[in-house]
N, C-alpha and C positions, 0 to 999 in steps of 0.2 A: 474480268470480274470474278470469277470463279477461285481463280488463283489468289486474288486478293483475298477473299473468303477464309479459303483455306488458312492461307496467313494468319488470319486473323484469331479461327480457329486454333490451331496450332500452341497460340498463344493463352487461350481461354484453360482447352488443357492442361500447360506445363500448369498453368494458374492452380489448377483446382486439384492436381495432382500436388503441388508443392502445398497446398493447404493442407491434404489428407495428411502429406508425411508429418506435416506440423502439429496434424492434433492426434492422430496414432502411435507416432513417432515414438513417443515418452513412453505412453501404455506397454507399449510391444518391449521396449527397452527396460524397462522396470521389472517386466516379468524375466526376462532374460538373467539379469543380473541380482536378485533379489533372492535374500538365503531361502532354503527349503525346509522345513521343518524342524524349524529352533525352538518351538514353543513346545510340540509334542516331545521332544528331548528333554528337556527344563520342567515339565508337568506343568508348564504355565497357561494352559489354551484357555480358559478363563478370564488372564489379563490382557486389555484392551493395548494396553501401549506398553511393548518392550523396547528396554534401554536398558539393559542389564541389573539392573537394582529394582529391589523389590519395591512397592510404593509402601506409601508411609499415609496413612487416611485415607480418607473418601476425596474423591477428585471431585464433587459436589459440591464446590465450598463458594460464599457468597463475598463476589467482592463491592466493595463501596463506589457508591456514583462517583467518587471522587476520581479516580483512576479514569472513567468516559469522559471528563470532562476534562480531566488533561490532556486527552488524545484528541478533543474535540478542536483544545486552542494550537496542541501541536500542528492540526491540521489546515486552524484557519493562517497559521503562519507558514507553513509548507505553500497555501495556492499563494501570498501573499511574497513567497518569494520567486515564485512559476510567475507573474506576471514583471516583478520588478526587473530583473535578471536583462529580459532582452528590451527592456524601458532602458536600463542601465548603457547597457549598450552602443545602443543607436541615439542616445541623444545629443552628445556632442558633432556627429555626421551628417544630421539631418538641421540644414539653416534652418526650414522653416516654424521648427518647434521655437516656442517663446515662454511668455511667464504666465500665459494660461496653462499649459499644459504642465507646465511644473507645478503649478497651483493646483491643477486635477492629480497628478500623481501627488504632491503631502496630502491631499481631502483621502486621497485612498489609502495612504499607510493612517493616517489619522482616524479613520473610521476601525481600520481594520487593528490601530492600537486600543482603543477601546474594549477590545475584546478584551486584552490585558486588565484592564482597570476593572472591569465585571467579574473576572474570575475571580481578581483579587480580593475584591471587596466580599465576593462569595466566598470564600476561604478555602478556592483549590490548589492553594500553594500551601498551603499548610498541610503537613503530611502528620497528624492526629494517630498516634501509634493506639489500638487501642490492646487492651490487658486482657489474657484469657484466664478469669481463676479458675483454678481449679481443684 
């Protein structure tokens, strides 16, 4: 029984050892590898994000709900293709699927086209340049 324990044990560790490395891992590597005083070289310890080019405005700029609501419908067709994919699959392998369940899978791309028809109609496809005068 003891020995079994152990086993067991043994196991729990490498576990929780392989975790540490997984989320240390990066941190420890990143400082390793990562320049050392490129800003104080450059006079630039002021700006937040180096990329070798100076920036151009304030990084505070406001963007349009229109841009969240494309990523919204990009996203609701991203899960929309996470569930089709292994529906795709297996259905020809599986006898006992019939024409209910095809019937539940169009009800679910049909629900989930709609999304399409509401943007549209909202006018997130339309990309509205708008004019800065100045």
């Amino acid at each position: 029984m003891d020995q079994l324990l152990s086993g067991d044990l043994i196991y729990v560790v490498a576990f929780a050892l392989g975790g540490l490395v997984f989320a240390f891992g990066p941190i420890v590597l990143v400082h390793l590898i990562s320049p050392r005083k490129t800003r104080n070289y450059a006079n630039k310890t002021g700006q937040y994000i180096e990329c070798g080019m100076d920036p151009i405005g304030d990084a505070w700029i406001r963007y349009s709900a229109v841009y969240y609501l494309y990523a919204l419908v990009f996203v609701a067709f991203a899960v929309d293709v996470l569930y089709l994919i292994p529906v795709a699959l297996v259905y020809n392998r599986i006898k006992e699927l019939g024409n209910r369940d095809f019937f539940e899978m169009l009800m679910f791309v049909g629900i989930l086209s709609l999304v399409i028809v509401y943007a549209w109609k909202k006018g997130v496809f339309e990309w509205k340049r708008k004019t800065i005068k100045s």
